[in-house]
C-alpha distance (Angstrom), angle and dihedral (degrees) to the residues before:
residue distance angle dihedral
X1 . . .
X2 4.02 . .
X3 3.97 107.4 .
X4 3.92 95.9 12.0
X5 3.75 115.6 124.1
X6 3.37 132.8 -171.6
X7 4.42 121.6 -127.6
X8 3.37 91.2 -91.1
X9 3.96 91.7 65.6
X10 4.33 83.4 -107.5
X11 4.20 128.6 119.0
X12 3.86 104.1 -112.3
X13 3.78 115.1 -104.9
X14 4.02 108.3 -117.9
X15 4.08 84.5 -111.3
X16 3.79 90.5 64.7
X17 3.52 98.6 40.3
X18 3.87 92.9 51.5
X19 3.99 85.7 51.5
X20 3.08 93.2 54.0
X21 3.67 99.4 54.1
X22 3.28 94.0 44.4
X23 3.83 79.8 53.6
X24 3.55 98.8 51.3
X25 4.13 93.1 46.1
X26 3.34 92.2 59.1
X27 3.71 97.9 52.2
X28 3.94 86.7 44.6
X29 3.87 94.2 51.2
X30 4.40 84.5 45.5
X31 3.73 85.1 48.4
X32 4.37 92.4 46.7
X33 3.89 88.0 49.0
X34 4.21 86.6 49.0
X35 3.64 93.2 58.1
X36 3.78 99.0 42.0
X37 4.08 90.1 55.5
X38 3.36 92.3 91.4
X39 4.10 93.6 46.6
X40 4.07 77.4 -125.4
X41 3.74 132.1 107.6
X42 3.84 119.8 -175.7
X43 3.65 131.0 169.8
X44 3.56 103.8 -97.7
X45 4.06 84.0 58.0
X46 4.16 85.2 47.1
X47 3.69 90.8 51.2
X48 3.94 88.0 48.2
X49 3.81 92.9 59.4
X50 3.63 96.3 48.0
X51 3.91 97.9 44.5
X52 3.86 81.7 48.8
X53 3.93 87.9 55.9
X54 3.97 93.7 55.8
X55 3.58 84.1 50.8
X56 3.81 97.0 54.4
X57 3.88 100.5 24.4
X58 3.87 90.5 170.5
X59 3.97 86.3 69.4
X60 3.82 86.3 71.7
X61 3.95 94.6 60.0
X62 3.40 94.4 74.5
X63 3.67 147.8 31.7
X64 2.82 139.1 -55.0
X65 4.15 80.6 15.8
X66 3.76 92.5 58.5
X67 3.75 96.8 46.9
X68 3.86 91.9 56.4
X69 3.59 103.9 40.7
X70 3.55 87.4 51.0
X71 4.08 91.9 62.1
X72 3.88 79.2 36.2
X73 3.82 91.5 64.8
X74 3.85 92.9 39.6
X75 3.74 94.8 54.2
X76 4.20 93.2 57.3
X77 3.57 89.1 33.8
X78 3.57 93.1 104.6
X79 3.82 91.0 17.8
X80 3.74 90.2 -126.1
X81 4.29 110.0 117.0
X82 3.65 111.5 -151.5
X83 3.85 123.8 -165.9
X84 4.08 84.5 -122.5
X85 3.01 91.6 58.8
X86 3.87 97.9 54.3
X87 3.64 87.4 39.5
X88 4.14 84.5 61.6
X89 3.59 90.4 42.6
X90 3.64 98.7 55.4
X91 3.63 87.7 46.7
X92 3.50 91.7 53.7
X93 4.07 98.3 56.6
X94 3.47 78.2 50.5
X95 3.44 97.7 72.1
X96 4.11 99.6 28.1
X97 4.14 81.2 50.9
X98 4.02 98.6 37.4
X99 3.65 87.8 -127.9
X100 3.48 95.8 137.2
X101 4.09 104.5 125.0
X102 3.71 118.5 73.4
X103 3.68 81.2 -146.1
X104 4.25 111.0 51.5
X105 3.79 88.3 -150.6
X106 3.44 99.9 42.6
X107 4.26 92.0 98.2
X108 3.77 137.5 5.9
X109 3.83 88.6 -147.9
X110 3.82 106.6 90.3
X111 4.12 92.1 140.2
X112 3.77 94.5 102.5
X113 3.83 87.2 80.0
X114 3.82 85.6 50.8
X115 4.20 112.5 104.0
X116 4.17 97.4 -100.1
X117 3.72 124.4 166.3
X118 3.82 115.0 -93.7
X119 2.88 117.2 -120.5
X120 3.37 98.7 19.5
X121 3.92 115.8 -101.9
X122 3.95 120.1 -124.7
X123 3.55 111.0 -93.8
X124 3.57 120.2 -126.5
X125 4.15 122.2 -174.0
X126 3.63 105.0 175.9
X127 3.72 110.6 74.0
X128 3.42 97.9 6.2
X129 3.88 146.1 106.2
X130 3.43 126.0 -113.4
X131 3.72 126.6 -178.9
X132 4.49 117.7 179.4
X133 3.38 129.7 -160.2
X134 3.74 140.4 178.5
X135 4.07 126.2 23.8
X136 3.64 107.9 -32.7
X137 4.71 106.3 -145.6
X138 4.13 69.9 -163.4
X139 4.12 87.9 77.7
X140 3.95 126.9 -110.1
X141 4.02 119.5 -3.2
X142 3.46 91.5 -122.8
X143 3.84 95.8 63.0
X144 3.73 89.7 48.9
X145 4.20 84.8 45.1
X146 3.79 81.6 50.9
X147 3.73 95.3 51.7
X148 4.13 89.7 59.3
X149 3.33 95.2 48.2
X150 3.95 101.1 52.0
X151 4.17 77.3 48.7
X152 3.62 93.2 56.9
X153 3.21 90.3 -106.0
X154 3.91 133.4 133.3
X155 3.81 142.8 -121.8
X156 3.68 133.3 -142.7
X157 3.73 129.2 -170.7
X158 3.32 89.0 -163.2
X159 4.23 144.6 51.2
X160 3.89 99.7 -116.2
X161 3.84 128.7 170.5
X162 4.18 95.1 -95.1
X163 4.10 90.2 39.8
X164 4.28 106.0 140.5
X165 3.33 103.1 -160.7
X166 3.68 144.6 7.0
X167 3.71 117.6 -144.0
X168 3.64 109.4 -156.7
X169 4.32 105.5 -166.5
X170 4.17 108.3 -120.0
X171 3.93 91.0 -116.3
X172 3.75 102.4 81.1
X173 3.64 125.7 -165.6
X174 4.09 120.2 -122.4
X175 3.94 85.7 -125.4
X176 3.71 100.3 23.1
X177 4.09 88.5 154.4
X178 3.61 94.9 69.6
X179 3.64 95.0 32.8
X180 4.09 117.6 97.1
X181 3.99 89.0 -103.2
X182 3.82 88.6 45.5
X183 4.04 88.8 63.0
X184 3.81 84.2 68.5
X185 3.62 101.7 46.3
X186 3.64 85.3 51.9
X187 3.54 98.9 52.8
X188 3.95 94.7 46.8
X189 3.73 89.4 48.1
X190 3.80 88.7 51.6
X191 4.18 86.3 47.2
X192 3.78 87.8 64.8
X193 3.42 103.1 41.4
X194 3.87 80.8 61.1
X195 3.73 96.1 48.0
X196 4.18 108.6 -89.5
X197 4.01 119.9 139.3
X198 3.51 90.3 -127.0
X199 3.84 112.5 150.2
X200 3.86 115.6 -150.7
X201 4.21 103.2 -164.4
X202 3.84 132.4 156.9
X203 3.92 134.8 -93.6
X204 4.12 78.9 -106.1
X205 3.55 97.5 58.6
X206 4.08 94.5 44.0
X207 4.07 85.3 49.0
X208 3.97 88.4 53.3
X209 3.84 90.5 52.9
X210 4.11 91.9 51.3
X211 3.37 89.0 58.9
X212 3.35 102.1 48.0
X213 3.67 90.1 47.5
């Protein structure tokens, strides 16, 4: 942010540059949903997204912003625009948007396109954190809360700094990053980009540690 000032000749306050983010993914995830109506994505629509993107560099600071301009700037990199590659982009605002069923009601499971751990990590309940978010298929979050604590285990409301894992429920959300659950998968995310051990896994992978505890 060093040099950047705002119209009024003044450095943005961290308040208004986080709104406008938040702004600014929300109009990019609107626009990502716009070009996959038509199940389609040609170039001019590939040259749209990444002219938006020097229009609204803060997009590209965080994800799903930074994931896409990145295969934005790798596309014109050689200024050639192959039908792969527009096959891989469409695929990819698949996943950031969750539009990944040519019929919406086909499945209730849209968390593959969520940001898990690969491979999964071991998962330890005794000693360790454990923060959930999202609708659990397991039942209420306070059985599965329940479950860590008889394990030793702990529970966090919250993503913080020393946060183990991040249980994301198996019933994902279409826009889970702007939904109340999406806050926290956004925040862990931004954790590791900055270094934290904090392990983002599925309701699945939780259930397979209860019953191997």
């Amino acid at each position: 942010m060093r040099g950047f000032i705002d119209d009024n000749g003044q450095p943005p306050s961290f308040f208004n540059v986080k709104r406008k983010t938040s702004r600014s993914i929300d109009e990019l995830m609107g626009l990502c949903k716009g070009v996959l109506a038509d199940k389609v994505v040609c170039e001019e629509e590939a040259r749209f997204l990444a002219d938006w993107f020097r229009a609204n560099p803060e997009a590209a600071n965080v994800w799903p912003g930074d994931v896409l301009s990145q295969r934005l700037e790798a596309i014109y990199k050689d200024n050639v625009v192959t039908s792969d590659e527009l096959q891989e982009l469409k695929v990819l605002l698949q996943q950031i948007t969750g539009l990944i069923f040519e019929n919406p009601q086909a499945s209730l499971n849209l968390s593959s396109s969520l940001p898990f751990d690969h491979p999964v990590p071991p998962v330890i309940l005794p000693n360790h954190s454990f923060c959930f978010t999202g609708s659990l298929a397991f039942g209420p979050r306070k059985i599965a809360e329940k479950h860590v604590i008889q394990r030793q285990g702990t529970v966090r409301n919250t993503v913080v700094l020393n946060l183990d894992y991040l249980v994301i429920g198996v019933v994902g959300s279409r826009d889970w990053l702007h939904s109340s659950f999406g806050a926290k998968i956004a925040k862990a995310v931004e954790y590791k980009e900055k270094g934290c051990p904090i392990m983002i896994i599925s309701e699945d992978s939780f259930l397979d540690a209860l019953q191997d505890s």
